[in-house]
C-alpha positions, 0 to 999 in steps of 0.5 A: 571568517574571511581573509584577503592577503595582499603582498604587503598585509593580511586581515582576518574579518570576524563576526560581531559578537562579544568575544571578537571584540574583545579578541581583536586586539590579542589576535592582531599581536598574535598576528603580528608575531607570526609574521612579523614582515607583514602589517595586519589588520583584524576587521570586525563587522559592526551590526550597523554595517559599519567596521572596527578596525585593529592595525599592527605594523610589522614588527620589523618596523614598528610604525605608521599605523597611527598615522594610517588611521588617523586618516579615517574620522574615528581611527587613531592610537599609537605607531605599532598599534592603533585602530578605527572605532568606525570605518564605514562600509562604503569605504571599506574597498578604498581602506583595502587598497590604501592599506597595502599602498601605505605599507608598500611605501613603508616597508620598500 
């Protein structure tokens, strides 16, 4: 597993096996929980390559996920959770960055 902490979230990246994505989801919760003045996104490698993609917005401001995911071909869901089906690899630095630009605007 790997994580990246910017200022303004954290992603956990875990494998693609059966149980992560069934977790992704429960930990994103459990994330958000733990610390609530942060958005998160769980990150689970696909074996095409590809990413699933759960978001939490920060408790303290339960919105802007689905508008952030929306924004991806496969993403959508509701303002404190949503998610993309499908992020592709190549895009993977440019969803990074614009994660932390979004909360960052969000949350300022």
């Amino acid at each position: 597993m790997h994580n990246r902490q910017l200022k303004f979230w954290l992603s956990l990246f875990i494998s693609d096996q059966g149980w992560a994505r069934r977790v992704s989801g429960v930990l994103g919760n459990q994330l958000a929980n733990e610390l609530p003045n942060k958005a998160h996104a769980v990150v689970t490698e696909k074996s095409d390559g590809n990413y699933l993609v759960s978001v939490r917005a920060p408790l303290q401001q339960k919105s802007g996920s689905d508008e952030f995911c929306r924004r991806y071909p496969s993403g959508g869901g509701r303002a404190a959770a949503a998610g993309i089906n499908n992020l592709e690899a190549t895009v993977f630095e440019k969803f990074c960055n614009d994660f932390d630009q979004f909360y960052q605007e969000i949350l300022s």
